[in-house]
C-alpha positions in Angstrom: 12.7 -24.0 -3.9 16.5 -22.7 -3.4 16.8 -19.6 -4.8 20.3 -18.7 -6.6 22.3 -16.0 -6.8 25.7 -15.2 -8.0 26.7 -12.9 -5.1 26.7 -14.4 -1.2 23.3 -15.2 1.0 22.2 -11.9 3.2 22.7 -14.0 6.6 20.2 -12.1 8.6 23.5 -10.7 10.9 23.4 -7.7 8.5 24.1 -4.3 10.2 21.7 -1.4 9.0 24.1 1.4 10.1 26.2 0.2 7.3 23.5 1.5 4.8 23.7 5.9 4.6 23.6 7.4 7.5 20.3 9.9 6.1 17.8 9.1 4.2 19.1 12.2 1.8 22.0 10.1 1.6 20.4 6.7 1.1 18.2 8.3 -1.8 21.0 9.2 -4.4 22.2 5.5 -4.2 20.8 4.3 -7.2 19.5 7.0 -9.8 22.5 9.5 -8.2 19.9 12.6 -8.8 17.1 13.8 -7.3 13.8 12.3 -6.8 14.3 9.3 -4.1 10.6 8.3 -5.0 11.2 7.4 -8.3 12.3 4.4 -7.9 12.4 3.8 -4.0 11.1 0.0 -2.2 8.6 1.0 0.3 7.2 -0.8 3.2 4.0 -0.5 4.3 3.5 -0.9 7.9 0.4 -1.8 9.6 0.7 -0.7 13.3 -1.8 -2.8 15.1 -0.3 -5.9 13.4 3.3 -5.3 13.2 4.9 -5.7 16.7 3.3 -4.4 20.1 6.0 -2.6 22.5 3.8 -2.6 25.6 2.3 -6.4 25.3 -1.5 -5.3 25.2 -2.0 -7.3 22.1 -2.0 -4.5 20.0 0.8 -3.2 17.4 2.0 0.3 18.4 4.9 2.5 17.9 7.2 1.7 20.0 6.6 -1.9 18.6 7.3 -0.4 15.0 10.6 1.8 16.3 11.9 -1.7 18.0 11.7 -3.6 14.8 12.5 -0.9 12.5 16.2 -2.6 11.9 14.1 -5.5 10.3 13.1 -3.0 7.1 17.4 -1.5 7.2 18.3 -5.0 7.0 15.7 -6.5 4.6 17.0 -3.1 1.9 13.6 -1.2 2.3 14.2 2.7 1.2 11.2 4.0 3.1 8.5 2.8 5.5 5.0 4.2 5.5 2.7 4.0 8.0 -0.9 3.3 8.2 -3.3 5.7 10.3 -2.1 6.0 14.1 -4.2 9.0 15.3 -6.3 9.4 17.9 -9.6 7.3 16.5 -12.7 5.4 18.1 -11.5 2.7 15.9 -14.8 2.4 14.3 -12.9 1.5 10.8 -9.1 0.6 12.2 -8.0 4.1 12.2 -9.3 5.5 9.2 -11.6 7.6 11.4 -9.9 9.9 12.9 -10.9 12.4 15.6 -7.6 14.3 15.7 -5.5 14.8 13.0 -2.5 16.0 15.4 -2.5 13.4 18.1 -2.0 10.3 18.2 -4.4 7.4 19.3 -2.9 5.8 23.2 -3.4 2.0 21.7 -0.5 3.3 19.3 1.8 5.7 21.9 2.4 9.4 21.9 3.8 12.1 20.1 7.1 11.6 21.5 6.9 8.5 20.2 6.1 9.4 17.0 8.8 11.7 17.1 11.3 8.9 18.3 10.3 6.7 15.7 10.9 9.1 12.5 14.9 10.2 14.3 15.1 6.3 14.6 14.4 5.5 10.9 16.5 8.7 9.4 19.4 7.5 11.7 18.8 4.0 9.7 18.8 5.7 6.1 14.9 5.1 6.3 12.2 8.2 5.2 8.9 8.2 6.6 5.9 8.1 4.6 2.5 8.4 6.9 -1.3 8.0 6.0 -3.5 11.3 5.7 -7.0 10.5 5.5 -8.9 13.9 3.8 -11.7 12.7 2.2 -13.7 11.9 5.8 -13.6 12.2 9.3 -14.8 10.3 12.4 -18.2 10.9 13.6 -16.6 12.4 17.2 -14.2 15.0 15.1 -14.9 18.0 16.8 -16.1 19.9 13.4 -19.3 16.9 12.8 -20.0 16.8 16.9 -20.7 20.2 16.3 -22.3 19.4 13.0 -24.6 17.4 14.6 -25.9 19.8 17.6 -26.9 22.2 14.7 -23.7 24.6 14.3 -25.2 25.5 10.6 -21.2 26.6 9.9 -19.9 22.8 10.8 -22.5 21.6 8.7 -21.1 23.3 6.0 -18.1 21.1 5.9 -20.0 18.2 5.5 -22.3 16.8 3.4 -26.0 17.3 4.9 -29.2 16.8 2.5 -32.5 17.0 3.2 -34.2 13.5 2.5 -36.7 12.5 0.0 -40.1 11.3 0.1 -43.4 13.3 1.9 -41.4 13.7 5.2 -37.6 12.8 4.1 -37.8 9.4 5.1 -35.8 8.2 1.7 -31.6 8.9 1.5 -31.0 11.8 -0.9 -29.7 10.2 -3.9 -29.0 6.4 -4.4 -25.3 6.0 -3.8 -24.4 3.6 -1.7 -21.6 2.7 0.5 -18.3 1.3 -0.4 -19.2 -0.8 2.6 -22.4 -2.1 1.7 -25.9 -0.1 2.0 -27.0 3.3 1.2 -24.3 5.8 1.5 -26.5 8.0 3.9 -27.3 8.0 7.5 -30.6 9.9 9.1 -29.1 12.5 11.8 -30.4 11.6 15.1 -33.5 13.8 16.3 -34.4 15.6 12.9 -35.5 12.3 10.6 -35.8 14.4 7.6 -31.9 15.3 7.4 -29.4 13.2 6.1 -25.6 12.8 5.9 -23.2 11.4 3.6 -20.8 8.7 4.0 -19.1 6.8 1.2 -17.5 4.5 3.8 -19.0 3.7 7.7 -21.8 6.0 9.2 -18.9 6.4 12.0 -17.1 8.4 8.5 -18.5 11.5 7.7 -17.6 12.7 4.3 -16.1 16.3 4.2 -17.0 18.5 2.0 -14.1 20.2 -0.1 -16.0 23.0 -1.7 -16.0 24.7 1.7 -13.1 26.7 2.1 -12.1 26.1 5.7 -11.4 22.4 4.7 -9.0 23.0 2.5 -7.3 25.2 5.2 -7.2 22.8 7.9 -5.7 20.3 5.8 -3.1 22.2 4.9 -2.2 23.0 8.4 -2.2 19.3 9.2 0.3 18.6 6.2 2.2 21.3 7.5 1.7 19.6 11.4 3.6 16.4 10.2 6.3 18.1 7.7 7.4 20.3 10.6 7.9 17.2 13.3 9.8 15.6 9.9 7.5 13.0 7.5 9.3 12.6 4.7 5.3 12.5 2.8 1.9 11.1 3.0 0.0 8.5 1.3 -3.4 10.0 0.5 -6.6 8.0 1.5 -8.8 8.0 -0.8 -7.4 10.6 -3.0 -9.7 10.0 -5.4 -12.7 10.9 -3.2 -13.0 14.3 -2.0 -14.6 16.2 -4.8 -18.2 14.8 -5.4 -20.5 15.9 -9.0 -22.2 18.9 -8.9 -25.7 18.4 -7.3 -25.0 14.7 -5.9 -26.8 13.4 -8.9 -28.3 9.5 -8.6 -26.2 6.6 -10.0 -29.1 5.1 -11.5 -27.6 1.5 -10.5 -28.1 -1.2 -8.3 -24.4 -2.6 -8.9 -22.4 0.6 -7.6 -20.1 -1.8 -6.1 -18.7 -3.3 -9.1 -18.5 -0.3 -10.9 -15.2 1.1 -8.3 -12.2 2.5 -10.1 -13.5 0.7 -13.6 -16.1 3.6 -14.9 -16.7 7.2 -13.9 -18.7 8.2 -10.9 -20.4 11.2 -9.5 -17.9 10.8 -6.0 -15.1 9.5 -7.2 -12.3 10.6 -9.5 -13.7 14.2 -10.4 -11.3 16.3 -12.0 -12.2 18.7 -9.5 -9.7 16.7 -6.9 -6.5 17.7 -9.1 -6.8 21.6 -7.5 -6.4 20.3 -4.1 -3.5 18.2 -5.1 -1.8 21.3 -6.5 -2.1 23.0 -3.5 -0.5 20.2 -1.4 2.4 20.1 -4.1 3.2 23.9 -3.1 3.4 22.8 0.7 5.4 19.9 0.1 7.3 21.9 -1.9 8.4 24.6 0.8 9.9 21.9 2.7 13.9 20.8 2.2 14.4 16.7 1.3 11.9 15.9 -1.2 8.7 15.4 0.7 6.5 13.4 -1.5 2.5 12.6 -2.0 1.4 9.3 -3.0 -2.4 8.9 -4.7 -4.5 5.8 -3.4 -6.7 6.7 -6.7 -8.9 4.5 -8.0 -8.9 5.9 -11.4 -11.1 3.6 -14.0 -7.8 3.8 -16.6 -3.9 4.4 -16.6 -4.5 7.7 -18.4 -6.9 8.6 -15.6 -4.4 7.9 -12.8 -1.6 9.6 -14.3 -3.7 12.6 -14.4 -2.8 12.5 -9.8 1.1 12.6 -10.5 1.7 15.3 -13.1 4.7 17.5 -12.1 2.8 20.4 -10.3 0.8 17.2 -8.1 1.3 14.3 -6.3 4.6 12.2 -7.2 3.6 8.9 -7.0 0.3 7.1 -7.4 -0.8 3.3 -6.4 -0.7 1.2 -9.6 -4.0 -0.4 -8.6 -4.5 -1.9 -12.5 -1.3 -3.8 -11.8 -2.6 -5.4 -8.3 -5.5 -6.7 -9.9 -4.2 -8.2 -13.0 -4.0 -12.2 -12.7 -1.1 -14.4 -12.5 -1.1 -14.4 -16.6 1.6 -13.1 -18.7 -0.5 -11.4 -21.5 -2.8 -9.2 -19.2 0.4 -8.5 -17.3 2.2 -7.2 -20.6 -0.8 -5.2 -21.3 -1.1 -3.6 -17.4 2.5 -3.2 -17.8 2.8 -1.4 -20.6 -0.4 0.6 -20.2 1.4 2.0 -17.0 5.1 2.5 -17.9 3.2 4.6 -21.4 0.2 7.1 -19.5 3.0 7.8 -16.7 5.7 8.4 -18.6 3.6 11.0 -20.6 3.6 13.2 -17.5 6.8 12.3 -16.5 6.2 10.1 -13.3 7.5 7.0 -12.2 5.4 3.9 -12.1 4.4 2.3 -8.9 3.9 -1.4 -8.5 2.4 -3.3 -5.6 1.5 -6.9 -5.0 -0.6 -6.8 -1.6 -1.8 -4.1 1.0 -3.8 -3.9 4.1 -7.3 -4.0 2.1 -7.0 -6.7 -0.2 -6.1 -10.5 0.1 -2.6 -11.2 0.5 -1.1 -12.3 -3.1 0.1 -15.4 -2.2 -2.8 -16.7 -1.7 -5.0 -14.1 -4.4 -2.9 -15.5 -7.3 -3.5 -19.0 -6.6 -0.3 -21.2 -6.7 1.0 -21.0 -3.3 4.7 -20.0 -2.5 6.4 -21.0 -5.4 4.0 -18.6 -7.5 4.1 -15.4 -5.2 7.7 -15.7 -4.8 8.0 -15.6 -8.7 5.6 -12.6 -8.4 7.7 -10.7 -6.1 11.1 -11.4 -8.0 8.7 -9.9 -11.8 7.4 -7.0 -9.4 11.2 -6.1 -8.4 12.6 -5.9 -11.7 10.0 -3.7 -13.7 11.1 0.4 -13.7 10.4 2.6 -10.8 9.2 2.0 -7.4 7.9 -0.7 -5.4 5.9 -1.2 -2.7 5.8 -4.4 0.1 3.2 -5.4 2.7 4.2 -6.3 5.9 4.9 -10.2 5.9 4.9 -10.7 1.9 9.0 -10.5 2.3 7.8 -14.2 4.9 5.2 -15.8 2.0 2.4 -15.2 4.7 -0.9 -16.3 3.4 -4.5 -15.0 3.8 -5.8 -16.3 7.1 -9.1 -17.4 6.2 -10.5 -19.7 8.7 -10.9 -16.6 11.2 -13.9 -17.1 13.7 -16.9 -14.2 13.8 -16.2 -13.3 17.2 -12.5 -12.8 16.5 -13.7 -10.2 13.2 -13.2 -6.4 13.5 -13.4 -5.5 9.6 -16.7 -3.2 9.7 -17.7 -4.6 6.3 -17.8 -8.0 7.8 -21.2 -6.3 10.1 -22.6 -5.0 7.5 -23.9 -6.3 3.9 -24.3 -10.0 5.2 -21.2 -9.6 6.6 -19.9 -9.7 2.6 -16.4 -11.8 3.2 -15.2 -10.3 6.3 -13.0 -8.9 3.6 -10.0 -7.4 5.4 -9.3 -9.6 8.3 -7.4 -12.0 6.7 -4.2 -9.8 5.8 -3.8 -8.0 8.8 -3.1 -11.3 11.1 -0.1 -9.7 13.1 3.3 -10.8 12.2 5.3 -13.5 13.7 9.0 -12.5 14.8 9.9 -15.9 16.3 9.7 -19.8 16.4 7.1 -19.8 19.3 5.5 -18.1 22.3 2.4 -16.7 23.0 2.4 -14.6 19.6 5.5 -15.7 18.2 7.7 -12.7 19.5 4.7 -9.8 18.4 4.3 -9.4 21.5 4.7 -10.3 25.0 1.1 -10.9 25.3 -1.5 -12.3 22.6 -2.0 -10.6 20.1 -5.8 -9.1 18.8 -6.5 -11.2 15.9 -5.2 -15.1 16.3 -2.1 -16.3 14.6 -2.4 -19.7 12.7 -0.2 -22.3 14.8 1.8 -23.1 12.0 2.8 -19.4 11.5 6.3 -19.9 13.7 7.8 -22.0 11.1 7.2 -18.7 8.7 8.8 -16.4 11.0 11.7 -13.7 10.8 13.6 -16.2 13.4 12.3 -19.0 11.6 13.8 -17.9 8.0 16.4 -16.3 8.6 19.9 -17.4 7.4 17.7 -20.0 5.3 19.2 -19.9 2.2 15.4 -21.6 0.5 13.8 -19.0 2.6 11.3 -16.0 1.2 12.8 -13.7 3.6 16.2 -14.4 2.1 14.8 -14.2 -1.2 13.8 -10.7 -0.5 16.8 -9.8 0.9 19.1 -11.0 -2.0 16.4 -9.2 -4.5 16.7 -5.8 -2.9 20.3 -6.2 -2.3 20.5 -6.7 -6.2 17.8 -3.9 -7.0 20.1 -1.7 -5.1 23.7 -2.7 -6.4 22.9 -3.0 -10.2 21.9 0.4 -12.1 19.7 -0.9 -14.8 16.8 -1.7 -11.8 14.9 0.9 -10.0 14.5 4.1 -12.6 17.7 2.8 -14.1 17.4 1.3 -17.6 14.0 1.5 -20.0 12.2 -2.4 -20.3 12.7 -4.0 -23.9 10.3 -7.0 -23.9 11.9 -10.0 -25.6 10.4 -12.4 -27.6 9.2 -15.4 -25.2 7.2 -18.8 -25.6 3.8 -18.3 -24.6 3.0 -17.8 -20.5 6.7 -16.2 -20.5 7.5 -12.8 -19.8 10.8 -11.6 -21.0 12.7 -8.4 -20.8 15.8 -6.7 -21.1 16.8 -3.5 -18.8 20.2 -2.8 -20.1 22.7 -5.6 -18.7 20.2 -7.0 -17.0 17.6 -10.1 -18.2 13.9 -10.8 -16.8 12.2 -13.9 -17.4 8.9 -14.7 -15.8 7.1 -18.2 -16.8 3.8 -18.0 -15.6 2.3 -21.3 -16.7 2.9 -24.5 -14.4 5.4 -26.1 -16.8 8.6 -25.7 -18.4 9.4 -23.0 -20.9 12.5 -23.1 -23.2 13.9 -19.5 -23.6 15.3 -18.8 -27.5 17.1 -15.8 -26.4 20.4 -15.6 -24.3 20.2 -15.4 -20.5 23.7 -14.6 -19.2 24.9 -15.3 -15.3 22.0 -16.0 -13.6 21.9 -13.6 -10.3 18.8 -14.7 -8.7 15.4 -17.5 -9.1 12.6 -17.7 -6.9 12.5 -21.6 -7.1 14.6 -24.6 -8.7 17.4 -22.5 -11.1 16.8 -23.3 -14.5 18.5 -25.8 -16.2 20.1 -25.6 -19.6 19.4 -27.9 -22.6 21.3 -28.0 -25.6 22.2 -24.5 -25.0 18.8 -23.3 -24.4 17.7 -22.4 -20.8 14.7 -24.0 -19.8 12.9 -22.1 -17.1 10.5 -23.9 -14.5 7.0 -23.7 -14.2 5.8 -20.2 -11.8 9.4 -19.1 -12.0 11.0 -15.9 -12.2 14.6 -15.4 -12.7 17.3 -12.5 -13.1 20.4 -12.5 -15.5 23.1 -10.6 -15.9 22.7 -9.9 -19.9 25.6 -10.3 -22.0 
């Protein structure tokens, strides 16, 4: 599967401090205006899985800061960061005790601190998780809570129960991890709590005005030691109907981000969001917000990124869409048209830290995520990569119970053990005890054939994914029609083709297993993820789960 391009091979030897010196530098590149966001590539690290700087087994900063030239060198524009504060760990992180310190298993403040200087000295922003629509269980507000402080039980979500003595939850919502959404509080049987996720999660509630403070001071916290933004857990969450009302359902589960819900997506969220824009706005470099919103339409999720909100939002409708070029036309187009109403860019995203990793979700293997990636890359705006997609890491399934930490896999029947699977941590080289994660093991087992995917492993491999990724962003970068550059004008295609033209630039996608012949005219081709594509009495005939880039004439 050699990939092609018309420019040289990235060789792995590249030298980040070549790239701008600041990330305010680094972030005019392309569009040469403001708004880096718009159409910047993204990384999302996940600490306990990337690289471990102390050998314990587990991912922490200093592992992140060491490896940070990886992200320079692969052409990422910004690297976020999943939850790193101090946590019991009851749901990997996103429980947190203490919104202002950080957890030990991940370092200190001063690391934090070293690690953001690091990555703007590499042309890198910094993009961390904030996690507002629940708390841990040992936050100082819900201890309190739950030795009876009536004002700490304001900013949460008690209900008496039903039934004769309130031995029945207070409504029938259940959680996102399986079973009723409630827990009794210990010692008075008759009062409940809410939790959409684990018990260990208390959800706040945002009606209460010293919520809404805190928060702010927290944004605040970060901004001042130099985030350049937040991804916002949850965003969807935080406002609940009126009264709690019962679902009426038994199916709650299959009705996230596709219909409305009483605790999800209430238009009640959009105030908060407006008050975080006027933080983010006091600060100098473009400080951003990014929505996880699970909205059950485009429209609705465009609603978290209008210009006085959040500037970027998780295209979540694109994620799920299959490996099939008319519901990707349609997901496509249904994003680029409700967020260009309100004048944001569009967000794409192939894998994350919560759902099965996409070369092995889309079926097909290598060949087919590869082509994936290079579609992904090409559409307008910004994109977002998982840690290990830029390798072709597939979902580890064959994990053992013991070796599980995903809560949902304890709960429910243990569902699917759901999350495991993608957070595997990274290989860096060909062998060792964790292939270079670490000098130790490493807290979830690596498959044995995992050092032949490795950065070592690929790199300078011309066939490699790693390389691949390389040349693409490389290409994203240098060309001005990609990014927020030039509008998409879809071409006409045989069918299980996707075909568009940015400006000079040509996108073909072939999404069936077989050849297609292209009608239209191609140009110098720049880049394929697999075999290039042949021409045939002057037609180009593009391989089966095949993407490739032209230079349009």
């Amino acid at each position: 599967m050699t990939q092609h391009s018309s420019a040289p091979q990235a060789d792995g030897a590249v030298d980040p401090h070549v790239r701008a010196a600041t990330p305010d530098a680094a972030s005019s590149a392309r569009s040469g205006a403001s708004g880096w966001w718009r159409d910047a590539v993204i990384y999302q690290v996940y600490p306990r899985s990337f690289a471990d700087g102390d050998g314990d087994g587990m991912g922490d900063l200093p592992g992140v800061r060491e490896r940070l030239p990886h992200l320079a060198a692969l052409g990422a524009d910004a690297v976020w960061l999943s939850p790193f504060y101090a946590s019991p760990q009851a749901d990997a992180g996103y429980d947190v005790a203490d919104y202002r310190a950080i957890d030990p298993m991940f370092g200190t403040l001063h690391d934090a601190d070293a690690l953001i200087r690091d990555a703007h000295a590499l042309g890198l922003r910094v993009i961390i998780d904030i996690v507002p629509n629940h708390s841990s269980d040992r936050h100082e507000w819900f201890v309190r809570a739950l030795a009876g402080d009536p004002a700490a039980r304001e900013r949460y979500h008690f209900r008496a129960g039903r039934g004769e003595r309130g031995e029945l939850p207070p409504n029938d919502w259940e959680s996102v991890f399986g079973g009723p959404a409630w827990s009794r509080v210990p010692d008075e049987p008759g009062l409940w709590y809410l939790h959409l996720f684990a018990p260990e999660q208390p959800d706040f509630n945002w009606e209460h005005p010293a919520v809404r403070d805190e928060f702010r001071s927290v944004l605040r916290f970060w901004l001042d030691l130099g985030v350049d933004g937040f991804r916002v857990d949850v965003a969807h969450g935080l406002v609940k109907a009126a009264g709690l009302p019962d679902m009426g359902s038994g199916e709650q589960l299959r009705l996230l981000g596709t219909a409305e819900l009483p605790f999800f997506d209430q238009d009640g969220v959009h105030e908060i969001y407006r008050s975080w824009r006027q933080v983010l706005d006091e600060y100098p470099g473009e400080r951003i917000g990014v929505a996880e919103a699970w909205a059950p339409s485009a429209e609705r999720t465009a609603l978290y990124v209008r210009a006085d909100e959040l500037h970027q939002a998780f295209n979540f409708h694109y994620l799920g869409t299959d490996w099939d070029a008319p519901a990707l036309r349609a997901v496509i187009d249904a994003s680029l048209t409700s967020l260009g109403a309100v004048g944001a860019p569009a967000t794409w995203v192939l894998s994350n830290h919560d759902v099965v990793r996409h070369r092995t979700r889309l079926g097909g293997g290598v060949s087919r995520a590869r082509a994936a990636s290079l579609l992904m890359l090409a559409l307008p705006g910004s994109a977002y990569l998982y840690q290990g997609e830029e390798l072709g890491l597939p979902e580890v399934a064959e994990l053992p119970d013991e070796a599980r930490q995903d809560p949902s896999f304890f709960r429910d029947n243990g569902q699917d053990g759901l999350r495991d699977g993608c957070r595997v941590p990274l290989p860096w080289e060909n062998d060792g005890p964790s292939f270079g994660f670490g000098a130790g093991g490493s807290w979830l087992p690596q498959p044995p054939e995992w050092g032949a995917l490795s950065v070592a492993a690929q790199t300078g491999d011309p066939d490699s994914t790693l390389e691949l990724y390389r040349t693409a962003l490389r290409l994203r970068r240098e060309r001005p029609e990609l990014g927020d550059g030039e509008p998409l004008e879809w071409l006409t295609a045989p069918e299980g083709v996707l075909a568009f033209r940015r400006g000079g630039f040509v996108c073909a996608a072939n999404t069936g297993t077989g050849p297609a012949v292209l009608d239209f005219r191609t140009g110098a081709l720049l880049l394929a993820s697999g075999p290039p594509p042949a021409t045939e009495s002057g037609r180009t005939v593009l391989p089966g789960d095949t993407t490739a880039w032209w230079a349009g004439r």
